[in-house]
N, C-alpha and C positions, 0 to 999 in steps of 0.2 A: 403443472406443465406436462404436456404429452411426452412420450419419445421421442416422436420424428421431431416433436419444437429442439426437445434439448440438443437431438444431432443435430439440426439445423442452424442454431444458435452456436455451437463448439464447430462445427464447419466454418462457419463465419471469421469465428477467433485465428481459429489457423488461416485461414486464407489472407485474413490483415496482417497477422505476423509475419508471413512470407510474401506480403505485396512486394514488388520492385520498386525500389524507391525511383520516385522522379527526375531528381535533378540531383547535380554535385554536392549541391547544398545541402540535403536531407542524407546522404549517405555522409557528408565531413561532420555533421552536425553529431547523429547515430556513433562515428567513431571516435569525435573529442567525448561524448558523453561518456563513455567506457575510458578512454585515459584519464577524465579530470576525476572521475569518481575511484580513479586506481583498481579496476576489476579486470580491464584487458582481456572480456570475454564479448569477443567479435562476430560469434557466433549464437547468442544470446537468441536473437527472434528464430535462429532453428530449431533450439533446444528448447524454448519454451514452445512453440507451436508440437512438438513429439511430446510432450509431457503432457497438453491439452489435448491431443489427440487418445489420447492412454485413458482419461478421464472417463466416470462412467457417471452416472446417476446417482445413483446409491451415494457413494462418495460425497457428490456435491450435498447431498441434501445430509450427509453426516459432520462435514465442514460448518454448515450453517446450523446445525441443534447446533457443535462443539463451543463454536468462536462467533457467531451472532444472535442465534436465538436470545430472547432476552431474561428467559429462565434459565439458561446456563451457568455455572460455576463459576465455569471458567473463559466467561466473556467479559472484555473491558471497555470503557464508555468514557471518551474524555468530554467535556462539557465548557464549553467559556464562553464568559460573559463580560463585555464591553461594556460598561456604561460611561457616557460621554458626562466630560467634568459641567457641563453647562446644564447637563438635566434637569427636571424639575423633580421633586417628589412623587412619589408614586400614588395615582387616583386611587377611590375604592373600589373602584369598575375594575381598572387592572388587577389589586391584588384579590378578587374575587376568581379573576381569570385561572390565577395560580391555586387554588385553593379547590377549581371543581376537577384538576387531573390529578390526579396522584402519580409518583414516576412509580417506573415497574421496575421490579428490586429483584437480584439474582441471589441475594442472601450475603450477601458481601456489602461490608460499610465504607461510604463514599469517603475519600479525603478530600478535606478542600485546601485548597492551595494558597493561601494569602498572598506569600513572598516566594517567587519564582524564583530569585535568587538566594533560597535556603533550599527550596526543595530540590535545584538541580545539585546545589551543594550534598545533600544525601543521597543523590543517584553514584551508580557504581560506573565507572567507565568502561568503556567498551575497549577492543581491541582496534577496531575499525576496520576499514576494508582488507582484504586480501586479494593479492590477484588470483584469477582464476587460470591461465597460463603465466610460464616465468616468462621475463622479457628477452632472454636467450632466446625464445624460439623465433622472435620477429625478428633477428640479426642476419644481415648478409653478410657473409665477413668475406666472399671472393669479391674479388675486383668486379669493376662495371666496365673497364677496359680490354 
């Protein structure tokens, strides 16, 4: 990707982030999102379009060796597979299919997951949201009279 693409393409980003919203609807929608998720940062599409704006090349393309490239350390790959209870067994045409990719390995061994409900049992929890302002600050405490 050129230069002028990637300024072109991070122009864009901030120009959506600071669209106007349309209607009542899109702006009550934007601000229950920020209460129900308890982050009561109102400000969000400013602060993320100044933060894309900052962005430069170099960077993006160190983000993606860092956390996509597939030869990375330190990149992770979730993977799920659905098979429906009614299926048939697997042809020899299909598992030939599986057999001519090999996946591409960042040197780190896959886990598999059998029982979703033992592995979240060994996950650690989290604290969860924090606000990003206290709620003091949205108070009018003088009269409206």
């Amino acid at each position: 990707m050129t230069d002028t693409s990637f300024e072109s393409h991070k122009r864009s980003v901030v120009v959506k982030r600071l669209e106007k919203l349309k209607n009542l609807d899109q702006e009550t929608g934007r601000h229950w999102a920020q209460i129900s998720n308890e982050y009561y940062d109102f400000e969000a599409a400013q602060h993320d379009a100044a933060h894309v704006e900052k962005l430069t090349k170099a960077e993006m393309i160190d983000f993606y060796k860092t956390f996509i490239d597939p030869s990375s350390p330190s990149r992770a790959k979730l993977v799920v597979q659905l098979i429906a209870q009614g299926a048939s067994s697997k042809t020899e045409v299909d598992a030939k299919k599986e057999e001519v990719t090999p996946p591409i390995s960042n040197g780190t061994k896959p886990v598999l997951i059998t029982s979703v409900r033992d592995f979240k049992a060994r996950m650690a929890a989290t604290a969860g949201p924090r606000a990003v302002h206290d709620l003091s600050e949205f108070e009018e405490l003088d009269s409206k009279l």
